[in-house]
C-alpha positions in Angstrom: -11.8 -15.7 -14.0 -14.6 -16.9 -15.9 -18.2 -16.3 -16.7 -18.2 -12.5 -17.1 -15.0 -10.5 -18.5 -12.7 -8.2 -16.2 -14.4 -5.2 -17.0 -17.8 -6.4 -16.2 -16.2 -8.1 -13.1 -14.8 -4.5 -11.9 -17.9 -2.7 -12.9 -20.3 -5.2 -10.8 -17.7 -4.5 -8.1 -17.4 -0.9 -8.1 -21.3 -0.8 -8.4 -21.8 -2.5 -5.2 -19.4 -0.7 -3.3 -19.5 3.0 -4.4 -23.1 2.2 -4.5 -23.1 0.9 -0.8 -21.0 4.2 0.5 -23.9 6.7 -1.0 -26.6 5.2 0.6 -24.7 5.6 4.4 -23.9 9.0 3.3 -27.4 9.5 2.7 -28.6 8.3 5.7 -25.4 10.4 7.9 -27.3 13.5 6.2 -30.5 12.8 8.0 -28.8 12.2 11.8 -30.9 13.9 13.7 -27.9 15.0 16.3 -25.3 16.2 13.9 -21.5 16.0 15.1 -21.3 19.6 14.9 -19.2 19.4 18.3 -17.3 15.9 17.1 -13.5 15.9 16.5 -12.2 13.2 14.8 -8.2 13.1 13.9 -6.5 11.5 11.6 -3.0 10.5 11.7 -1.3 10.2 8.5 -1.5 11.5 5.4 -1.0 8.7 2.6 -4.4 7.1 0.7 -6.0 6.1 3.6 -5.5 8.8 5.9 -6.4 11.7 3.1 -9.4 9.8 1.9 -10.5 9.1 4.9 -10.6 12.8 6.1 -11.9 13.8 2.7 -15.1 11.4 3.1 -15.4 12.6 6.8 -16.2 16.1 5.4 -18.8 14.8 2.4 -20.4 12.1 4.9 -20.9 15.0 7.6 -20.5 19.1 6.7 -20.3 19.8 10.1 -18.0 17.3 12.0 -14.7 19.0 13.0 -11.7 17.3 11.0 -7.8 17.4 11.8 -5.3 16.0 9.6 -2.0 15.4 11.5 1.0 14.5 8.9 4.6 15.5 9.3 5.7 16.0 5.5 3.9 18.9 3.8 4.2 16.3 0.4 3.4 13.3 0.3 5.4 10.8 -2.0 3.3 8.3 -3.8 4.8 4.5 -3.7 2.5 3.4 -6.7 4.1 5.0 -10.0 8.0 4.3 -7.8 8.5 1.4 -10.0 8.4 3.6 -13.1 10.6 6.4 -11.8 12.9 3.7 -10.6 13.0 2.4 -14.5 13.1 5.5 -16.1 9.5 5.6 -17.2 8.2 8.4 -14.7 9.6 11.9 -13.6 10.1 11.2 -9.9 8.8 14.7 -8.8 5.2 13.2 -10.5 4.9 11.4 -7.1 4.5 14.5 -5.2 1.3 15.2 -4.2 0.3 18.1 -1.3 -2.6 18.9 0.5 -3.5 22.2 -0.7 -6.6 21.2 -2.4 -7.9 18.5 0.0 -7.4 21.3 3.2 -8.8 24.5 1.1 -12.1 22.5 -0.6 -13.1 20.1 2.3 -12.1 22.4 5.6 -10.0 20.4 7.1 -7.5 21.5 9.9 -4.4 20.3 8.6 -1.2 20.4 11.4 2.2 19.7 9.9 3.7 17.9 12.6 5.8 14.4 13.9 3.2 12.5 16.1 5.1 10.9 18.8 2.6 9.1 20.9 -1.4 8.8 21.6 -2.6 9.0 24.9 -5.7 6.7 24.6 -6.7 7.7 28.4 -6.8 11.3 27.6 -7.9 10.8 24.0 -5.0 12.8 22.4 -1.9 12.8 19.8 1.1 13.8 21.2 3.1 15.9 18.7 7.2 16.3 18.9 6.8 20.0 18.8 3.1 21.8 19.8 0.5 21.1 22.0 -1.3 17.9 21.9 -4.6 17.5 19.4 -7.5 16.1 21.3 -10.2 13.7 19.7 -13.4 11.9 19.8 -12.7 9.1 17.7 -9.1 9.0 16.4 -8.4 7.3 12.6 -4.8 6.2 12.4 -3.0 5.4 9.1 0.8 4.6 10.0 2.1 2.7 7.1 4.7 0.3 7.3 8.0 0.0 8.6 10.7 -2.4 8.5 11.8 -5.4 10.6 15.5 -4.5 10.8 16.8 -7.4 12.3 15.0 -9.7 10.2 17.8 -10.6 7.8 21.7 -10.9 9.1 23.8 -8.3 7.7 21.1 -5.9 6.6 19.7 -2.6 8.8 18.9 0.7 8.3 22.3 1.7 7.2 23.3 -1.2 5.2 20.3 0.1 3.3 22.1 3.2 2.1 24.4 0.7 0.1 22.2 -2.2 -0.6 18.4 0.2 -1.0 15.0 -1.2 -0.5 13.4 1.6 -2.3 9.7 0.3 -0.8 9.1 3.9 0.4 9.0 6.3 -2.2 11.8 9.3 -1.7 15.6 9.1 -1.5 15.8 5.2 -1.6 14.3 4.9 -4.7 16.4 7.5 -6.2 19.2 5.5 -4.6 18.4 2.6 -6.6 17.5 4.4 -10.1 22.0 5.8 -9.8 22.4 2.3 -10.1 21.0 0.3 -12.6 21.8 4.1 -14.8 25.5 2.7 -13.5 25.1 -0.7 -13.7 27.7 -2.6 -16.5 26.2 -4.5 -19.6 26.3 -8.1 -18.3 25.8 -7.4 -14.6 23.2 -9.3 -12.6 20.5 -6.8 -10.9 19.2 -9.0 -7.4 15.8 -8.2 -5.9 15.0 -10.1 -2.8 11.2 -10.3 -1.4 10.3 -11.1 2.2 7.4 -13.8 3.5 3.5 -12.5 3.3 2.1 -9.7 4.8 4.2 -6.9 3.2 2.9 -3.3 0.9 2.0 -4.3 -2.2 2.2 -8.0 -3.1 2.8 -8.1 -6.9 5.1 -4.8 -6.5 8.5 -7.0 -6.5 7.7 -8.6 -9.6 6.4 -5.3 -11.4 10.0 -3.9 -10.2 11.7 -6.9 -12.1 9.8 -6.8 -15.4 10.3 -2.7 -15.5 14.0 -3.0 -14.6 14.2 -5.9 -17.2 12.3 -3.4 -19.6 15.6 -0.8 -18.6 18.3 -3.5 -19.0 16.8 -4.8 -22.4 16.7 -1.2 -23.6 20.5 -0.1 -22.3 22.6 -2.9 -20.6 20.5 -6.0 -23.3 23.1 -8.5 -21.8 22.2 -8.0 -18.2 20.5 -9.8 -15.9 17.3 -10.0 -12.9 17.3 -12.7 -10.4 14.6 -12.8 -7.7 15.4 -14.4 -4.6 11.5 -15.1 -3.3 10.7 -15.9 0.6 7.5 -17.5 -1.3 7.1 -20.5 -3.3 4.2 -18.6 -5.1 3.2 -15.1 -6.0 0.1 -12.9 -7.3 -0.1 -12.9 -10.4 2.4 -15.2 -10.9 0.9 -17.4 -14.3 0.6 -13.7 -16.2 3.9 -12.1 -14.6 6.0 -15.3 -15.9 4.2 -15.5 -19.5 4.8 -11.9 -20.2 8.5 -12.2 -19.0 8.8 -15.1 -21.3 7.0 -12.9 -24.3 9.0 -9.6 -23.4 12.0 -10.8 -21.9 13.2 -14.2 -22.8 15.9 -15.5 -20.4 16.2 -12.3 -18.8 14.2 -12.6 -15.5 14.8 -16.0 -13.2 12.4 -16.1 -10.2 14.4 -18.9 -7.2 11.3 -19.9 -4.9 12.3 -20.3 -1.5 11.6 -24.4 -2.5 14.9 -23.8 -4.3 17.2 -21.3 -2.8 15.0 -18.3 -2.6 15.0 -17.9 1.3 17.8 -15.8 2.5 20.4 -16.9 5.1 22.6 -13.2 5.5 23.9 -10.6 3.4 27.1 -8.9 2.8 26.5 -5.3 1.6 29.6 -4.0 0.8 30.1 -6.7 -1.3 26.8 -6.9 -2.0 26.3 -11.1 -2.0 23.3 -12.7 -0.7 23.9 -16.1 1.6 20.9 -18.9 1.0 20.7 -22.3 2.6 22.7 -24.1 -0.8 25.0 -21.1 -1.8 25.7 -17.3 -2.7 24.5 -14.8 -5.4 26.7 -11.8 -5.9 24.8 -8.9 -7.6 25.8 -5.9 -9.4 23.0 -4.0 -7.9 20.9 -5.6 -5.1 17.8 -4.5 -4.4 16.4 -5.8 -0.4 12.7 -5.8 0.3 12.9 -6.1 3.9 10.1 -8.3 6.1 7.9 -5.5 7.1 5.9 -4.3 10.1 2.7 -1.9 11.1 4.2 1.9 11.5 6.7 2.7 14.5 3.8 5.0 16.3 1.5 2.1 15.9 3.5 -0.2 18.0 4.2 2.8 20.3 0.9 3.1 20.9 -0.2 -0.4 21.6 -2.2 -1.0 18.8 0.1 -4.0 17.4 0.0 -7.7 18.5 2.4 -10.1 18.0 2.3 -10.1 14.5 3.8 -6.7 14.4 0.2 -5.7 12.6 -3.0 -4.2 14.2 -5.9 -6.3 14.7 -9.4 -4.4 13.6 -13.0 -5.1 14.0 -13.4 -4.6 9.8 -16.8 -3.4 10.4 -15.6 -0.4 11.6 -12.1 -0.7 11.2 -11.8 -0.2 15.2 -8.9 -1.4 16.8 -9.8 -4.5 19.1 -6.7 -3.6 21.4 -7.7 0.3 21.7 -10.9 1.5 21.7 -12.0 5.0 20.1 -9.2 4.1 17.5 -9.2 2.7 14.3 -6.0 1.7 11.8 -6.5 1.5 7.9 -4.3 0.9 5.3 -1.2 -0.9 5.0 -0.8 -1.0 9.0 -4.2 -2.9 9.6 -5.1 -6.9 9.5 -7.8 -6.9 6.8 -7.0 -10.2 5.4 -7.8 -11.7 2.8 -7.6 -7.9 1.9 -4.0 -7.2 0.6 -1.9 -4.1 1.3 -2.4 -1.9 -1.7 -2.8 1.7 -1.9 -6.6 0.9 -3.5 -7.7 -1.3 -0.3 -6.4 1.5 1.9 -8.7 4.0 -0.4 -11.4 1.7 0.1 -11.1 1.3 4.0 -10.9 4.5 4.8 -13.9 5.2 2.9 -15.7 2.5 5.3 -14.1 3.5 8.2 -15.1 7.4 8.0 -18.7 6.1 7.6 -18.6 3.8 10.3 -16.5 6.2 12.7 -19.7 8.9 12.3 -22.4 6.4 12.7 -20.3 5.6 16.1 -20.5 9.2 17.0 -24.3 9.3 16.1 -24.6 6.2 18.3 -25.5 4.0 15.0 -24.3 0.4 14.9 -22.6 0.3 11.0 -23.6 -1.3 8.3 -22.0 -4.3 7.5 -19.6 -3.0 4.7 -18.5 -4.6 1.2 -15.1 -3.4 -0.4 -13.3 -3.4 -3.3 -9.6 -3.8 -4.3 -7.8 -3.3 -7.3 -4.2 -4.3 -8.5 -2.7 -2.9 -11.8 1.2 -3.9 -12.6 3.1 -3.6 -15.6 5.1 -5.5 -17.5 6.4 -2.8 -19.4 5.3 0.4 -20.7 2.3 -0.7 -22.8 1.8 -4.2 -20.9 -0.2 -4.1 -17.8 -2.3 -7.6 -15.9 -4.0 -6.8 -12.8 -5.9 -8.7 -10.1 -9.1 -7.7 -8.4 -11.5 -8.9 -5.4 -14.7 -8.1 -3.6 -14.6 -8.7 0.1 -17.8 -9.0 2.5 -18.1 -8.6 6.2 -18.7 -11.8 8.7 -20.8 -11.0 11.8 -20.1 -14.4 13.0 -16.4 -14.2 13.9 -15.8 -10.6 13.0 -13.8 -10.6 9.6 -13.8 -10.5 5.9 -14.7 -12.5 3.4 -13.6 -12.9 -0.2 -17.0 -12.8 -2.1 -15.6 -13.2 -5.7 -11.8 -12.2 -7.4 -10.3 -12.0 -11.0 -7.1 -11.7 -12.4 -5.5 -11.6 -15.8 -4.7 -14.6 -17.5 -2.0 -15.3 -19.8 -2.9 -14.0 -23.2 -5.3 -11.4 -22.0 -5.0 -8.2 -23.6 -2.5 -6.4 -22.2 -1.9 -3.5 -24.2 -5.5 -2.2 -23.3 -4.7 -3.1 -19.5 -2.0 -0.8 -19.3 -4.2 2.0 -21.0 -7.1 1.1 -18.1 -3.5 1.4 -15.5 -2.5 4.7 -16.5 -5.7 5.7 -16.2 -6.3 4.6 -13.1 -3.3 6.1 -11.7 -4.1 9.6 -12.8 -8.2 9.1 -11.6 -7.0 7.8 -8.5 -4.3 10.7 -7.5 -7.0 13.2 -8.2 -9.7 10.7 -6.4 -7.5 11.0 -2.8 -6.0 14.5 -3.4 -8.3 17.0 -4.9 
């Protein structure tokens, strides 16, 4: 980046958007129909789903707001890396909803949603009565695409884990590096673009490297990569070269990065010019919108769900709109801060609809922080602006670390932002 430093980049950005959100909250304030009779739902509990229902009550004190999620706590991906490493308490991830339900009213329903019946504008729920809605906010997630890789499905995965969702997986994978022997080679392979998180792979490596060089110094991390590039990728390799000389090999899929099967119970990885056996292999599975989101009909062929980013309203379902991970925001990423900062749009924009407003034309921020180890941290950011013309976003400006930034005070700004952040969504 150049002209202005990183922190004047992200306090420009965070100027212009937070700035942009008051002044539609402002103007909600002054509707002169309140939604005192509106219902808006919203399915899913993770950053965009609770931030979205949080900013629906401090947009609008009146609008009737249901929160449908099926796990009373919510397990945080961002901060996984770390417990996976040793470097976070795993039951840090846990956040509930205690304080978001008792200091912003909302109706929370602990319950599996199991379909959305866009005719009669309601969520189906596995056990209860259905929850009607006005305008419906849905925040699946991700799953995987099982059948993506030869050899590897849901129950190869309790061998050979992907740990990309926070919970038993990750825990899965922490018993075996703690087992691993001094000397044995730790595999991480990482699908094609979209997928959660882009730079999380490569934080994984650097903070397993940070365990190995700590307890098993002789061992190894090889990265198979889908890609032939990667965020980040000129200040991921510099500090790996700084911190952890010889210890980390990224394979492109120019190379033999792209995989052709896997054996799990063996646990080698077949490419086009050979094999890799691992002593722990990590899979990061090709990746898709949230089952109910497909179930629904709000995926296209993609696997992902098309949105009108000026709302955030599905273009195959309307009355609905997707955010986070789940959602084609491109050149957005999937990263628990865009879905923060979608959500926040899209709970504007969804009670302008109800007013019968046409919404603003939003700008939003994103914000990546990864670390190298525990006091080495690069990040990435970007500012993206809406296009009337053809309906999508924009990147305005970005920035990113560069090698030989300062990254000692970067990873004091990232564990600061992780703890702002958690209280930002939850409380």
């Amino acid at each position: 980046m150049t002209g202005v430093t990183r922190r004047q980049f992200l306090a420009s950005a965070a100027a212009t958007g937070f700035l942009g959100l008051a002044g539609c909250a402002g103007r909600r304030l002054r509707h002169a129909k309140p939604n005192a009779n509106a219902r808006v739902v919203v399915l899913g509990g993770g950053f965009g789903g609770a931030t979205a229902a949080k900013h629906l009550r401090l947009f609008d004190p009146l609008v009737k707001i249901t929160l449908i999620e099926r796990h009373k706590v919510y397990l945080s991906c961002p901060g996984s890396n770390e417990a996976i490493a040793g470097l976070r308490r795993a039951r840090a991830l846990r956040h509930n909803y205690k304080e978001l339900v008792g200091n912003y009213g909302i109706d929370l329903v602990t319950a599996e949603a199991i379909g959305i019946d866009l005719r009669q504008k309601a969520v189906n729920l596995a056990d209860g009565p259905s929850v009607p809605y006005d305008r419906l906010i849905v925040a699946p997630g991700i799953d995987f695409r099982w059948d993506a890789i030869p050899g590897y499905d849901e129950a190869a995965s309790e061998i050979v884990p992907h740990a990309w969702k926070a919970g038993h997986q990750m825990t899965v994978l922490r018993r075996q590096l703690r087992a691993i022997k001094n000397g044995g080679v730790v595999i991480i392979t990482v699908p094609e673009n979209p997928y959660r998180c882009p730079p999380g792979p490569y934080e994984r490596a650097s903070l397993i490297a940070h365990f190995l060089s700590q307890n098993k110094p002789r061992s190894k991390v090889l990265i198979l990569d889908a890609k032939t590039a990667f965020s980040k990728q000129a200040a991921f390799q510099q500090g790996w070269k700084e911190l952890y000389p010889g210890m980390i090999e990224w394979i492109s899929a120019e190379k033999q990065g792209r995989i052709d099967s896997i054996e799990p119970a063996r646990r080698i990885v077949h490419t086009e010019f050979g094999q890799h056996r691992a002593a722990v292999l990590n899979v990061i599975p090709p990746q898709k919108a949230g089952r109910l989101a497909e179930l629904a009909g709000l995926t296209d062929a993609s696997g992902w769900c098309p949105v009108n980013p000026l709302s955030f309203e599905s273009t195959l379902a309307p009355g609905v709109h997707v955010i986070g991970d789940a959602c084609i925001a491109t050149p957005m990423p999937k990263s628990a801060f865009a879905a923060n900062a979608q959500a926040k749009v899209c709970a504007g924009a969804v009670l302008d609809q109800l007013a019968g407003i046409e919404p603003e034309a939003p700008t939003l921020i994103n914000n990546c922080y990864s670390l190298l180890g525990p006091d080495d941290a690069i990040s990435v950011s970007g500012v993206y602006g809406y296009s009337k013309s053809d309906r999508t976003l924009t990147a305005l400006s970005a920035g990113e670390s560069q090698p030989g930034s300062n990254r000692r005070r970067e990873a004091q700004d990232a564990h600061s932002w992780y703890e702002l952040f958690m209280r930002e969504v939850f409380n």
